[in-house]
N, C-alpha and C positions, 0 to 999 in steps of 0.2 A: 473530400475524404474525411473521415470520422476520426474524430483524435485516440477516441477512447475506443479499443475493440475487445471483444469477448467472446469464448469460447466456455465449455464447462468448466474447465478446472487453470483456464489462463485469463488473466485481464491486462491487456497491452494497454499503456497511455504514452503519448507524446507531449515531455515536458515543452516549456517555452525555452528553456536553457540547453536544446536539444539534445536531450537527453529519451531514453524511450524505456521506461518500467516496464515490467513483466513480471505479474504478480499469480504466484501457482499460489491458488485457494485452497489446494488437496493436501498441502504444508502444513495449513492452521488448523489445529487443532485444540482443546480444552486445556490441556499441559502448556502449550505456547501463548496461548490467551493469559494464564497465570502469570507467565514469566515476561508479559510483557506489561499488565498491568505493576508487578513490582517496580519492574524496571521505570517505567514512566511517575513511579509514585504519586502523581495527580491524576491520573485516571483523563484528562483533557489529551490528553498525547498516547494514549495506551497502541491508539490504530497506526503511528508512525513506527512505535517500536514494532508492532505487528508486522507491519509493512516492512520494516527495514530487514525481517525474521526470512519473511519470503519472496522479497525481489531480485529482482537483479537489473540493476539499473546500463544500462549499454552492455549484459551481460557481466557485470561485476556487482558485489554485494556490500551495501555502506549503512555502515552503522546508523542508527538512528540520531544521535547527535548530529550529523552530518545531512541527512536529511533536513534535518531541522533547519537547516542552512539555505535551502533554499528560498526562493521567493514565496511568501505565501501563495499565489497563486497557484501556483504548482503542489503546493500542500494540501491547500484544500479540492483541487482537482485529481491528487492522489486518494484522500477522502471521502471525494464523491463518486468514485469510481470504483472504491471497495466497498460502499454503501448501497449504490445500484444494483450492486450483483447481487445484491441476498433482497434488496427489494423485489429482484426480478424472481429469484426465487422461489420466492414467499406469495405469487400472483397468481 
């Protein structure tokens, strides 16, 4: 079974820390893209603040600090999975 699934406006992943993201894409918008490039002020993290905007991790919502906390694995598999979908998009 597929870690990472996808519909139009959801993208489910299965962390390693079994945890299961659900990230609604129909959230992000050009006002939250702002507010998360501020908030990340290095622009290197802007997509976890993003993420942290419109997940919900087991069904509950965790700051992006807290993210951050995870194993990178899981960070960049949160990464790659919000990246895939606008690649898929854009095809």
């Amino acid at each position: 079974m597929s870690e990472t699934k996808t519909n139009e406006n959801l993208i489910t992943v299965k962390l390693s820390n079994g945890m299961t993201a659900e990230m609604d894409i129909s959230k992000a918008d050009g006002h939250l893209l702002m507010k998360s490039r501020r908030a990340a002020q290095d622009g290197v993290s802007t997509v976890i603040y993003l993420i942290s905007e419109i997940a919900l991790f087991d069904g509950k919502k965790l700051p992006a600090p807290e993210i951050l906390n995870f194993n990178a694995f899981d960070i960049v598999k949160l990464e790659n999975a919000w990246g895939a979908h606008f690649q898929e998009q854009n095809t």
